[in-house]
N, C-alpha and C positions, 0 to 999 in steps of 0.2 A: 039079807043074803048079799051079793055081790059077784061081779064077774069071777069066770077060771081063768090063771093065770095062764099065760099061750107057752109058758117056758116050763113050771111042776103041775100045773091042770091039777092045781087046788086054790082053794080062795083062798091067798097070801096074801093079798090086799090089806092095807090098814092105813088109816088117816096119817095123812101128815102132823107128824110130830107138835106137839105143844111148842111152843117158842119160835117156829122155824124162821128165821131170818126174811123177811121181804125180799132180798134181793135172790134167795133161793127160790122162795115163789115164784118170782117174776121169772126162773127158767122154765117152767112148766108151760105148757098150753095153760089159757085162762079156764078156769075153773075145774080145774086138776084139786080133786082136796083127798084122793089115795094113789099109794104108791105100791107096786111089790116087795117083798118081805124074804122069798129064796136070794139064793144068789146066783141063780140067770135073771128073773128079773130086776137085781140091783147092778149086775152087769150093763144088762140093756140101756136102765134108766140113767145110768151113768156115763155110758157112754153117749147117750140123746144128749144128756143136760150137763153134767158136770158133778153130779150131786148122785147119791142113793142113800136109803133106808137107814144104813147104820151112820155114813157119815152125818146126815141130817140128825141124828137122835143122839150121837155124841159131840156135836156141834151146842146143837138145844143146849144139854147137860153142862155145856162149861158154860156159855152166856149164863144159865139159869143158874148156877151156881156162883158167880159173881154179884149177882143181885139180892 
């Protein structure tokens, strides 16, 4: 299972993205390994950190695609 999200109070939670850049890790608190998935919580996470869900997963997607 997993936490309710405090912004759609459903579990929107999912692991951070395959690929994600270290230096996007390194904006989370240590040992952050999911993120929210609506878009209040990629608002929120975005505005804490710099980074949310979709840019992290279309980030992934082009590194991942150069390789």
């Amino acid at each position: 299972m997993g936490p309710y999200c405090n912004f759609c109070n459903q579990r929107c939670f999912t692991y951070l993205p395959e690929g994600t850049p270290q230096y996007i890790l390194d904006a989370y608190r240590p040992g952050v390994t999911i993120i929210a998935t609506c878009p209040g919580g990629q608002r929120f996470e975005k505005e804490k950190t710099g980074y949310c869900y979709d840019d992290i997963k279309g980030l992934a997607a082009k590194i991942g695609s150069k390789q």
